[in-house]
C-alpha positions in Angstrom: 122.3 131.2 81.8 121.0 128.1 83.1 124.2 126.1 83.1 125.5 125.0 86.5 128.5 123.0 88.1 126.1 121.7 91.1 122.6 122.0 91.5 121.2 121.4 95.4 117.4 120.8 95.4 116.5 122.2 98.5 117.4 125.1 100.8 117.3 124.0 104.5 120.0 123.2 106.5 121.4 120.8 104.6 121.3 122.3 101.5 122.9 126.0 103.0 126.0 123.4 104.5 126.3 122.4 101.0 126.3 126.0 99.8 128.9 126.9 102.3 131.6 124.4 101.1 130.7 125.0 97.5 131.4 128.6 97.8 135.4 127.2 98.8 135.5 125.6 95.4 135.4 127.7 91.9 132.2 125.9 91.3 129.1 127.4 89.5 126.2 126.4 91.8 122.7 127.0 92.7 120.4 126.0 96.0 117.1 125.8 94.6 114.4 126.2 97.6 110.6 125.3 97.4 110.0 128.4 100.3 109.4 131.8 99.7 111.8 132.5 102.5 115.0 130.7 104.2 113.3 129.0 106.9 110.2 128.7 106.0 109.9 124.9 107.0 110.8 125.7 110.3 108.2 128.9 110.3 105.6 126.5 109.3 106.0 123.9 112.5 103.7 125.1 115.7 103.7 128.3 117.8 105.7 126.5 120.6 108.2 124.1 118.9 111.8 124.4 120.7 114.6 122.4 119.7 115.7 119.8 121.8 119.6 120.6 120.9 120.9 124.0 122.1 122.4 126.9 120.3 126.2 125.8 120.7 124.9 122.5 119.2 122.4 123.7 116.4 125.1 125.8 114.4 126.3 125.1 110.5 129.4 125.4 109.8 131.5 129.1 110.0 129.1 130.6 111.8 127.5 130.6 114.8 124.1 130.5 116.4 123.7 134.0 118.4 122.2 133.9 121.7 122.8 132.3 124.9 124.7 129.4 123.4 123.0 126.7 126.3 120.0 127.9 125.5 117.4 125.4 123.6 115.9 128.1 120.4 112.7 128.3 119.1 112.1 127.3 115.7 111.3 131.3 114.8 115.0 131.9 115.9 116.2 129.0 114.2 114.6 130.1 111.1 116.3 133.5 111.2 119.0 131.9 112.2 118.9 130.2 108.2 118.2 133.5 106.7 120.8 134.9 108.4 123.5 132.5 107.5 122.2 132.1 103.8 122.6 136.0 103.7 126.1 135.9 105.8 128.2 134.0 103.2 125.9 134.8 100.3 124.8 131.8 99.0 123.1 131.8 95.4 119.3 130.3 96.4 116.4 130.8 93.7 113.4 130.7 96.2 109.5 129.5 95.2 111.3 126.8 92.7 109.5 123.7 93.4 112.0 121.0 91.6 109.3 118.6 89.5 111.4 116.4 87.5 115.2 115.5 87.0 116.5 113.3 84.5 120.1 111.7 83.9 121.9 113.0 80.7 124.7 112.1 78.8 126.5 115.3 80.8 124.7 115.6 83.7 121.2 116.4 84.8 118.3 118.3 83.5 116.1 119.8 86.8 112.7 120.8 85.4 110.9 123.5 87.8 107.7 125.5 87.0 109.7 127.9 85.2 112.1 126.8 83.6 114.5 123.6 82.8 118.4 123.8 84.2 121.3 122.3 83.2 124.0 120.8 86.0 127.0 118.5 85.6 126.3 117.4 89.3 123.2 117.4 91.4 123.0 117.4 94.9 119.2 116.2 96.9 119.1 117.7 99.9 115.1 117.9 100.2 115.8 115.4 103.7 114.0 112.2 103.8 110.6 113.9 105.7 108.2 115.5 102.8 104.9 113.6 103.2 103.2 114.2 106.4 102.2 110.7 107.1 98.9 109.0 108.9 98.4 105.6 109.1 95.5 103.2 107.7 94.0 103.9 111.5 93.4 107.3 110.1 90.6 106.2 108.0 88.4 105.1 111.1 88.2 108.3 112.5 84.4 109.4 113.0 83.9 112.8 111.0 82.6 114.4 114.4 86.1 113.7 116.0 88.7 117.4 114.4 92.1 115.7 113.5 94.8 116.9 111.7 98.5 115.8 111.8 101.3 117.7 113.5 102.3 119.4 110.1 99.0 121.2 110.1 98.9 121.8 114.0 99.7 125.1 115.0 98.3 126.1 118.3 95.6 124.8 121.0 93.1 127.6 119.5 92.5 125.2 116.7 91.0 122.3 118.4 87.5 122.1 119.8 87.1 121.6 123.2 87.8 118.4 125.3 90.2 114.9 125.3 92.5 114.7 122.8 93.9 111.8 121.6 97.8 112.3 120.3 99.1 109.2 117.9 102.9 108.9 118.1 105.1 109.4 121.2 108.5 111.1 119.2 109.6 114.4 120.8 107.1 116.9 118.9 104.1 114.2 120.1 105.4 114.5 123.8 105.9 118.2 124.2 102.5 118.9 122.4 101.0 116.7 124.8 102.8 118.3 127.8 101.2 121.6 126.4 97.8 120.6 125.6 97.3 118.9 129.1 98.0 122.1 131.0 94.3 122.4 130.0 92.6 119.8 128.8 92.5 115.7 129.0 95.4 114.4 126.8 95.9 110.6 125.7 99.4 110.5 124.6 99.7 106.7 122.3 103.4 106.1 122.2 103.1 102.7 120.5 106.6 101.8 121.5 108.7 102.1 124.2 111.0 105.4 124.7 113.6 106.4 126.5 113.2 109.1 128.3 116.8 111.4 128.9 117.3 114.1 130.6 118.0 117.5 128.9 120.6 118.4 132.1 123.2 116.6 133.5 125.0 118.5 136.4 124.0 121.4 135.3 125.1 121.1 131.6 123.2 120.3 128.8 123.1 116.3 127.4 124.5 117.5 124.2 127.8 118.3 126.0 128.8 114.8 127.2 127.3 113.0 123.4 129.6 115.3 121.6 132.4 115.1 124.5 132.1 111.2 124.2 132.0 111.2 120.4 128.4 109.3 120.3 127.1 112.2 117.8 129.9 111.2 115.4 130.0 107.2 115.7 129.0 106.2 112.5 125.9 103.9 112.1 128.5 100.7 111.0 130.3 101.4 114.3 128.7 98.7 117.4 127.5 101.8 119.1 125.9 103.1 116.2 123.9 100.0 115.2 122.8 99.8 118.9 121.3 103.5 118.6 120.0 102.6 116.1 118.5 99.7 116.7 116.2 102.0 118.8 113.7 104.7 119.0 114.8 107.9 118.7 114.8 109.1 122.6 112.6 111.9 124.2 115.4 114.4 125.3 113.8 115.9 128.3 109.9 116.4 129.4 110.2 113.0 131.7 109.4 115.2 135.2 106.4 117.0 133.5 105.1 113.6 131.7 105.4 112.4 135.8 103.6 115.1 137.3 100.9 115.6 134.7 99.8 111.4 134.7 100.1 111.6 138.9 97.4 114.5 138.3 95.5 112.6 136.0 95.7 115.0 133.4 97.9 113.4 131.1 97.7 109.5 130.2 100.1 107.3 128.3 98.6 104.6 126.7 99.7 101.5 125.1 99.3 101.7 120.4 96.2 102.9 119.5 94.2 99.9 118.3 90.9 101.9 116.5 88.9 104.3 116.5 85.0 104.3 116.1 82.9 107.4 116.0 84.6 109.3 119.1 86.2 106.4 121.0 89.6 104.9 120.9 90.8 101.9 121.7 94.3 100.9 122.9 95.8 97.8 122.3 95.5 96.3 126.2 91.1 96.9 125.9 91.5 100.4 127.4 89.4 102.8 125.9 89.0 106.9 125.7 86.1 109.1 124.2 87.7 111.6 122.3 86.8 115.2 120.7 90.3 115.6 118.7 93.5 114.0 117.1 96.5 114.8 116.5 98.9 113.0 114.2 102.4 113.0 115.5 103.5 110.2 113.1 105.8 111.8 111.1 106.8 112.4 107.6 107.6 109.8 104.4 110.2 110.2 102.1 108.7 111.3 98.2 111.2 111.6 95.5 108.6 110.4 92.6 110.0 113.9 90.6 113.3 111.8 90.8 113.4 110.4 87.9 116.4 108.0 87.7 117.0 104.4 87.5 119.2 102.7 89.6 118.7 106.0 92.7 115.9 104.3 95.0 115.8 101.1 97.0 112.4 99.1 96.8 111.3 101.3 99.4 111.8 103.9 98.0 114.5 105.3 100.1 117.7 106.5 98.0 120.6 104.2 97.8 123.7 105.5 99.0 126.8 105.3 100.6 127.7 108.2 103.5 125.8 110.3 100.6 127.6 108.8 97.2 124.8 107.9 95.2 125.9 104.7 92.5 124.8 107.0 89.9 127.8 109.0 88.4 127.8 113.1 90.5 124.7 112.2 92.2 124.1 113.1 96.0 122.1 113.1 99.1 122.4 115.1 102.4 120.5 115.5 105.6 119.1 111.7 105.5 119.4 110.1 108.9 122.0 108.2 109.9 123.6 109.8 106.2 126.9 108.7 108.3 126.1 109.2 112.2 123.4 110.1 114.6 124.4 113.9 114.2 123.6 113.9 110.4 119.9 114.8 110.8 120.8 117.5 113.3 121.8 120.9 112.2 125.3 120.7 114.5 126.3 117.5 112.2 125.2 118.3 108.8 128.0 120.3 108.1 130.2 117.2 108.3 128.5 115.3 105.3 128.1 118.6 103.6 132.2 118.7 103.9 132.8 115.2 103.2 130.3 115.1 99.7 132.5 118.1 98.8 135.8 116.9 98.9 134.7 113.8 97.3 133.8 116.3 94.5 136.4 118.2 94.2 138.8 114.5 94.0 137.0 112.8 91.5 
Protein backbone atom coordinates (compact mmCIF):
# COMPACT_ATOMS: atom_id res chain seq x y z
CA UNK A 1 0.00 0.00 0.00
CA UNK A 2 1.58 3.17 -0.94
CA UNK A 3 -0.82 5.51 0.69
CA UNK A 4 0.46 7.71 3.52
CA UNK A 5 -0.71 10.42 6.04
CA UNK A 6 2.98 12.09 6.05
CA UNK A 7 5.77 11.37 4.06
CA UNK A 8 9.42 12.68 5.58
CA UNK A 9 12.14 12.71 2.84
CA UNK A 10 15.04 12.07 4.80
CA UNK A 11 16.15 9.95 7.80
CA UNK A 12 18.70 12.02 9.92
CA UNK A 13 18.10 13.67 12.83
CA UNK A 14 15.58 15.69 11.78
CA UNK A 15 13.60 13.45 10.07
CA UNK A 16 13.73 10.54 13.31
CA UNK A 17 12.42 13.96 15.58
CA UNK A 18 9.64 13.98 13.11
CA UNK A 19 9.04 10.24 13.39
CA UNK A 20 9.02 10.52 17.09
CA UNK A 21 6.06 12.99 17.38
CA UNK A 22 4.25 11.32 14.53
CA UNK A 23 4.16 8.12 16.20
CA UNK A 24 1.89 10.30 19.20
CA UNK A 25 -0.61 10.92 16.47
CA UNK A 26 -2.82 8.04 14.61
CA UNK A 27 -0.98 9.12 11.53
CA UNK A 28 0.06 6.74 8.66
CA UNK A 29 3.69 7.85 8.02
CA UNK A 30 6.91 6.96 6.45
CA UNK A 31 10.73 8.39 6.78
CA UNK A 32 12.10 7.72 3.58
CA UNK A 33 16.22 7.68 3.88
CA UNK A 34 18.74 7.82 0.97
CA UNK A 35 21.45 5.59 3.46
CA UNK A 36 21.68 2.04 3.68
CA UNK A 37 21.82 2.51 7.36
CA UNK A 38 20.60 5.12 10.10
CA UNK A 39 23.56 7.20 10.36
CA UNK A 40 25.19 6.78 7.56
CA UNK A 41 25.84 10.56 6.87
CA UNK A 42 27.55 10.86 9.98
CA UNK A 43 29.57 7.37 9.19
CA UNK A 44 30.65 8.97 6.08
CA UNK A 45 32.35 12.35 7.75
CA UNK A 46 36.29 11.74 8.73
CA UNK A 47 37.96 9.24 11.13
CA UNK A 48 38.33 11.97 13.85
CA UNK A 49 35.19 14.17 13.57
CA UNK A 50 33.89 14.91 17.35
CA UNK A 51 31.04 17.03 17.96
CA UNK A 52 31.49 20.22 19.39
CA UNK A 53 28.11 19.84 21.60
CA UNK A 54 28.17 17.09 24.33
CA UNK A 55 26.03 14.06 24.96
CA UNK A 56 23.49 15.81 27.42
CA UNK A 57 23.14 18.41 24.57
CA UNK A 58 23.21 16.19 21.34
CA UNK A 59 19.99 14.01 22.41
CA UNK A 60 16.42 13.93 20.37
CA UNK A 61 13.67 13.95 22.12
CA UNK A 62 12.54 10.78 24.64
CA UNK A 63 15.66 9.44 24.76
CA UNK A 64 18.80 9.94 25.76
CA UNK A 65 22.35 9.90 24.53
CA UNK A 66 24.26 7.03 26.65
CA UNK A 67 27.63 7.78 27.87
CA UNK A 68 29.25 10.21 29.88
CA UNK A 69 26.72 12.88 29.35
CA UNK A 70 29.73 15.95 29.29
CA UNK A 71 31.46 14.15 27.18
CA UNK A 72 31.81 15.57 23.35
CA UNK A 73 30.85 11.94 21.00
CA UNK A 74 32.38 10.98 17.99
CA UNK A 75 30.41 10.87 15.00
CA UNK A 76 30.59 6.81 15.07
CA UNK A 77 28.75 7.07 18.42
CA UNK A 78 26.47 9.54 17.24
CA UNK A 79 25.58 7.46 14.41
CA UNK A 80 24.67 4.49 16.61
CA UNK A 81 23.26 6.71 18.61
CA UNK A 82 20.56 7.26 15.35
CA UNK A 83 20.14 3.67 14.82
CA UNK A 84 19.58 3.13 18.09
CA UNK A 85 16.79 5.62 18.64
CA UNK A 86 15.23 4.88 15.10
CA UNK A 87 15.09 1.18 16.50
CA UNK A 88 14.02 2.33 20.30
CA UNK A 89 10.61 3.86 19.32
CA UNK A 90 10.34 1.99 16.07
CA UNK A 91 9.99 4.33 13.54
CA UNK A 92 8.79 3.09 9.99
CA UNK A 93 12.06 4.20 7.62
CA UNK A 94 12.45 2.60 3.98
CA UNK A 95 16.26 2.87 3.60
CA UNK A 96 18.32 3.18 0.02
CA UNK A 97 15.08 5.36 -1.30
CA UNK A 98 16.71 8.21 -2.94
CA UNK A 99 13.47 10.64 -3.34
CA UNK A 100 13.86 11.98 -7.25
CA UNK A 101 10.81 13.89 -7.79
CA UNK A 102 7.64 15.25 -5.91
CA UNK A 103 4.83 16.89 -7.35
CA UNK A 104 1.68 18.89 -5.80
CA UNK A 105 -1.74 17.10 -6.37
CA UNK A 106 -5.13 17.85 -6.07
CA UNK A 107 -4.83 15.59 -2.55
CA UNK A 108 -1.48 15.76 -1.71
CA UNK A 109 1.89 14.73 -3.07
CA UNK A 110 3.19 12.13 -5.30
CA UNK A 111 7.11 11.23 -4.17
CA UNK A 112 8.69 9.41 -7.11
CA UNK A 113 11.87 7.13 -5.88
CA UNK A 114 13.69 4.57 -7.98
CA UNK A 115 11.21 2.11 -7.09
CA UNK A 116 8.29 3.13 -6.90
CA UNK A 117 5.79 6.38 -6.78
CA UNK A 118 3.95 7.13 -3.20
CA UNK A 119 1.04 8.71 -2.34
CA UNK A 120 0.94 11.29 0.90
CA UNK A 121 -1.66 13.84 2.02
CA UNK A 122 1.30 15.70 3.66
CA UNK A 123 4.94 15.81 3.06
CA UNK A 124 7.53 16.74 5.33
CA UNK A 125 11.54 17.70 3.73
CA UNK A 126 13.83 17.07 6.15
CA UNK A 127 16.91 16.35 3.77
CA UNK A 128 18.63 19.76 5.87
CA UNK A 129 19.84 22.57 3.79
CA UNK A 130 23.68 20.89 3.25
CA UNK A 131 23.53 18.18 0.18
CA UNK A 132 26.11 19.62 -2.33
CA UNK A 133 29.49 19.60 -1.15
CA UNK A 134 30.53 22.98 -2.41
CA UNK A 135 34.08 24.50 -3.84
CA UNK A 136 34.33 27.75 -5.10
CA UNK A 137 35.28 29.18 -8.68
CA UNK A 138 39.03 29.36 -6.86
CA UNK A 139 38.75 25.58 -7.24
CA UNK A 140 39.27 25.64 -10.88
CA UNK A 141 42.85 27.18 -10.58
CA UNK A 142 44.23 24.47 -8.85
CA UNK A 143 47.33 22.99 -10.72
CA UNK A 144 46.61 19.12 -11.38
CA UNK A 145 49.97 18.29 -9.50
CA UNK A 146 48.51 19.86 -6.30
CA UNK A 147 45.72 16.40 -4.49
CA UNK A 148 42.56 18.27 -3.41
CA UNK A 149 39.40 17.08 -2.39
CA UNK A 150 36.72 18.71 -0.18
CA UNK A 151 36.05 17.84 3.44
CA UNK A 152 33.12 15.47 2.27
CA UNK A 153 35.63 13.21 0.63
CA UNK A 154 38.41 13.64 3.39
CA UNK A 155 38.70 10.89 5.58
CA UNK A 156 42.08 10.57 7.11
CA UNK A 157 45.83 12.07 6.82
CA UNK A 158 46.79 8.62 4.90
CA UNK A 159 45.05 10.06 1.90
CA UNK A 160 47.14 13.08 1.23
CA UNK A 161 50.62 13.08 -0.26
CA UNK A 162 53.19 14.40 1.64
CA UNK A 163 53.92 18.06 2.58
CA UNK A 164 51.93 21.79 3.16
CA UNK A 165 48.58 21.72 2.99
CA UNK A 166 46.59 24.33 2.27
CA UNK A 167 42.83 24.20 4.09
CA UNK A 168 40.13 26.68 2.42
CA UNK A 169 37.48 27.68 5.03
CA UNK A 170 38.02 28.33 8.71
CA UNK A 171 34.34 26.72 10.19
CA UNK A 172 34.81 24.11 13.01
CA UNK A 173 35.46 20.87 10.80
CA UNK A 174 38.30 23.33 8.80
CA UNK A 175 39.90 24.21 12.22
CA UNK A 176 40.10 20.84 13.91
CA UNK A 177 41.38 19.15 10.68
CA UNK A 178 44.01 21.65 10.61
CA UNK A 179 44.79 21.20 14.27
CA UNK A 180 45.23 17.36 13.26
CA UNK A 181 47.12 17.59 10.14
CA UNK A 182 49.72 20.12 11.73
CA UNK A 183 50.75 17.61 14.35
CA UNK A 184 52.71 16.53 11.32
CA UNK A 185 52.97 18.37 8.63
CA UNK A 186 52.92 22.32 7.51
CA UNK A 187 49.25 23.43 7.54
CA UNK A 188 47.89 26.92 5.97
CA UNK A 189 44.60 27.23 7.58
CA UNK A 190 42.54 30.31 5.09
CA UNK A 191 39.71 31.48 7.30
CA UNK A 192 38.55 34.18 4.98
CA UNK A 193 36.58 35.86 7.76
CA UNK A 194 37.00 36.60 11.06
CA UNK A 195 35.93 33.99 13.93
CA UNK A 196 35.33 33.92 17.21
CA UNK A 197 37.01 31.71 19.01
CA UNK A 198 34.97 30.20 22.48
CA UNK A 199 35.99 28.20 24.77
CA UNK A 200 34.54 24.61 25.04
CA UNK A 201 34.85 24.96 29.24
CA UNK A 202 33.82 27.46 31.43
CA UNK A 203 34.69 26.69 35.11
CA UNK A 204 34.81 23.45 34.56
CA UNK A 205 31.45 22.97 32.74
CA UNK A 206 30.83 22.69 29.33
CA UNK A 207 29.71 26.20 27.13
CA UNK A 208 26.56 24.41 26.28
CA UNK A 209 25.47 24.56 29.87
CA UNK A 210 25.38 28.44 30.36
CA UNK A 211 23.72 28.93 26.26
CA UNK A 212 20.95 26.66 27.20
CA UNK A 213 20.95 28.02 31.03
CA UNK A 214 20.65 31.58 29.46
CA UNK A 215 18.11 30.61 26.89
CA UNK A 216 20.52 31.80 23.85
CA UNK A 217 19.96 28.20 22.11
CA UNK A 218 16.24 28.99 22.05
CA UNK A 219 16.05 32.91 21.10
CA UNK A 220 14.50 32.83 17.98
CA UNK A 221 16.36 34.45 14.92
CA UNK A 222 13.46 37.62 15.00
CA UNK A 223 14.54 38.14 18.63
CA UNK A 224 17.61 41.28 18.95
CA UNK A 225 19.90 38.52 20.17
CA UNK A 226 19.12 36.26 17.49
CA UNK A 227 19.62 38.69 14.54
CA UNK A 228 22.99 39.67 16.30
CA UNK A 229 24.14 35.78 16.15
CA UNK A 230 23.27 35.77 13.34
CA UNK A 231 24.52 38.51 11.86
CA UNK A 232 27.87 36.51 12.42
CA UNK A 233 29.95 33.60 11.65
CA UNK A 234 29.20 30.59 13.15
CA UNK A 235 31.89 30.42 16.16
CA UNK A 236 34.77 27.88 16.58
CA UNK A 237 33.76 26.22 19.97
CA UNK A 238 37.05 25.34 21.32
CA UNK A 239 40.67 24.47 19.66
CA UNK A 240 41.72 28.42 20.37
CA UNK A 241 44.90 27.07 22.85
CA UNK A 242 46.04 24.46 20.29
CA UNK A 243 45.48 27.01 17.16
CA UNK A 244 48.05 29.30 19.76
CA UNK A 245 50.56 26.78 20.43
CA UNK A 246 50.74 25.22 16.99
CA UNK A 247 51.23 29.04 14.97
CA UNK A 248 53.95 30.03 18.03
CA UNK A 249 55.68 26.63 16.78
CA UNK A 250 55.40 27.59 13.31
CA UNK A 251 53.59 24.59 12.35
CA UNK A 252 50.28 25.94 11.83
CA UNK A 253 49.61 29.36 9.93
CA UNK A 254 46.41 31.37 9.65
CA UNK A 255 46.18 33.28 6.74
CA UNK A 256 44.04 36.02 5.48
CA UNK A 257 41.13 34.50 2.03
CA UNK A 258 42.83 32.69 -0.31
CA UNK A 259 43.29 34.88 -3.33
CA UNK A 260 44.56 32.00 -6.21
CA UNK A 261 46.12 29.37 -6.80
CA UNK A 262 48.70 28.74 -9.71
CA UNK A 263 50.35 25.44 -10.29
CA UNK A 264 51.41 24.67 -6.50
CA UNK A 265 51.39 28.14 -4.94
CA UNK A 266 48.72 30.04 -3.22
CA UNK A 267 48.21 33.36 -2.76
CA UNK A 268 46.44 35.15 0.18
CA UNK A 269 44.77 38.23 -0.16
CA UNK A 270 47.49 40.62 1.83
CA UNK A 271 50.51 39.23 -1.10
CA UNK A 272 51.54 36.34 1.17
CA UNK A 273 52.19 33.32 -0.50
CA UNK A 274 52.58 29.33 0.30
CA UNK A 275 53.81 26.41 -2.03
CA UNK A 276 51.53 23.81 -1.51
CA UNK A 277 51.34 19.77 -2.17
CA UNK A 278 47.42 19.42 -1.07
CA UNK A 279 43.92 21.05 -0.44
CA UNK A 280 41.41 20.63 1.37
CA UNK A 281 37.97 22.09 0.94
CA UNK A 282 36.28 23.02 4.14
CA UNK A 283 33.68 25.24 2.45
CA UNK A 284 30.70 23.52 3.12
CA UNK A 285 27.66 22.22 1.50
CA UNK A 286 24.72 24.01 -0.89
CA UNK A 287 21.29 23.38 -0.57
CA UNK A 288 19.74 21.10 -3.81
CA UNK A 289 16.12 20.48 -3.96
CA UNK A 290 15.91 20.53 -8.08
CA UNK A 291 13.78 16.93 -7.40
CA UNK A 292 11.37 19.49 -5.66
CA UNK A 293 9.23 20.03 -7.94
CA UNK A 294 6.70 22.78 -6.78
CA UNK A 295 5.94 26.27 -7.56
CA UNK A 296 5.67 28.74 -5.13
CA UNK A 297 8.36 26.30 -2.49
CA UNK A 298 11.85 28.10 -3.31
CA UNK A 299 13.09 31.64 -2.94
CA UNK A 300 15.25 32.98 -5.93
CA UNK A 301 17.95 31.38 -4.25
CA UNK A 302 16.81 28.62 -4.09
CA UNK A 303 16.49 28.28 -0.45
CA UNK A 304 12.75 27.08 0.59
CA UNK A 305 10.41 29.68 1.72
CA UNK A 306 9.07 29.18 5.08
CA UNK A 307 7.93 30.32 8.14
CA UNK A 308 9.43 28.42 11.63
CA UNK A 309 8.89 25.33 8.97
CA UNK A 310 5.27 26.17 7.42
CA UNK A 311 5.76 26.08 3.94
CA UNK A 312 2.94 28.66 1.87
CA UNK A 313 2.10 25.61 -0.01
CA UNK A 314 -0.98 23.77 1.66
CA UNK A 315 0.75 20.42 4.26
CA UNK A 316 4.14 21.17 3.06
CA UNK A 317 7.14 21.24 5.51
CA UNK A 318 10.79 21.72 6.31
CA UNK A 319 12.97 20.72 9.31
CA UNK A 320 16.53 20.92 10.32
CA UNK A 321 17.28 24.21 8.22
CA UNK A 322 19.33 26.66 10.24
CA UNK A 323 17.95 29.16 12.13
CA UNK A 324 14.36 26.93 11.18
CA UNK A 325 13.34 29.10 14.41
CA UNK A 326 16.65 29.51 16.72
CA UNK A 327 20.25 28.83 16.79
CA UNK A 328 19.53 25.20 18.29
CA UNK A 329 17.49 24.15 15.20
CA UNK A 330 20.54 22.82 13.25
CA UNK A 331 21.80 20.96 16.32
CA UNK A 332 20.50 17.65 17.24
CA UNK A 333 19.53 18.93 21.13
CA UNK A 334 17.03 21.54 19.30
CA UNK A 335 15.55 19.82 16.50
CA UNK A 336 13.19 18.09 18.49
CA UNK A 337 11.54 21.49 19.19
CA UNK A 338 10.60 22.21 15.43
CA UNK A 339 9.92 18.56 15.00
CA UNK A 340 7.15 19.20 17.91
CA UNK A 341 6.02 22.45 16.90
CA UNK A 342 5.37 21.24 12.81
CA UNK A 343 3.40 18.47 14.52
CA UNK A 344 1.04 20.21 16.46
CA UNK A 345 0.50 22.57 13.69
CA UNK A 346 -0.63 19.35 11.97
CA UNK A 347 -2.58 17.84 14.04
CA UNK A 348 -4.69 21.73 14.40
CA UNK A 349 -5.26 22.35 11.06
Amino acid sequence: MNEYDVIVVGGGQAGLAMGYYLRQTNRRFLILDSQKRTGDSWRQRYDTLVLFTPRRYSALPGLEFPGEQMQLPTKEETADYLEMYARHFDLPIQHQSTVLRVEKTAGGYTVETADEVLHTLSLVVATGPFQTPFIPALGQQDSSDVFSLHTASYRNETQLPPGPVLIVGGGNSGVQIAVELAASRPVYLSMGQDRTFLPAMIFGRSIFSYLCAFGLLESPGTSWLGKKWRAKPDPIFGYRKQVRELTKKGQLHVTQRTRSIQNRTATFDDGAKAEISAIIWATGFRSNYEWLQIPGVLAADGKPIHERGISPVQDLYFIGLPWQYSRGSALLGGVGNDAKYIVERMENQ
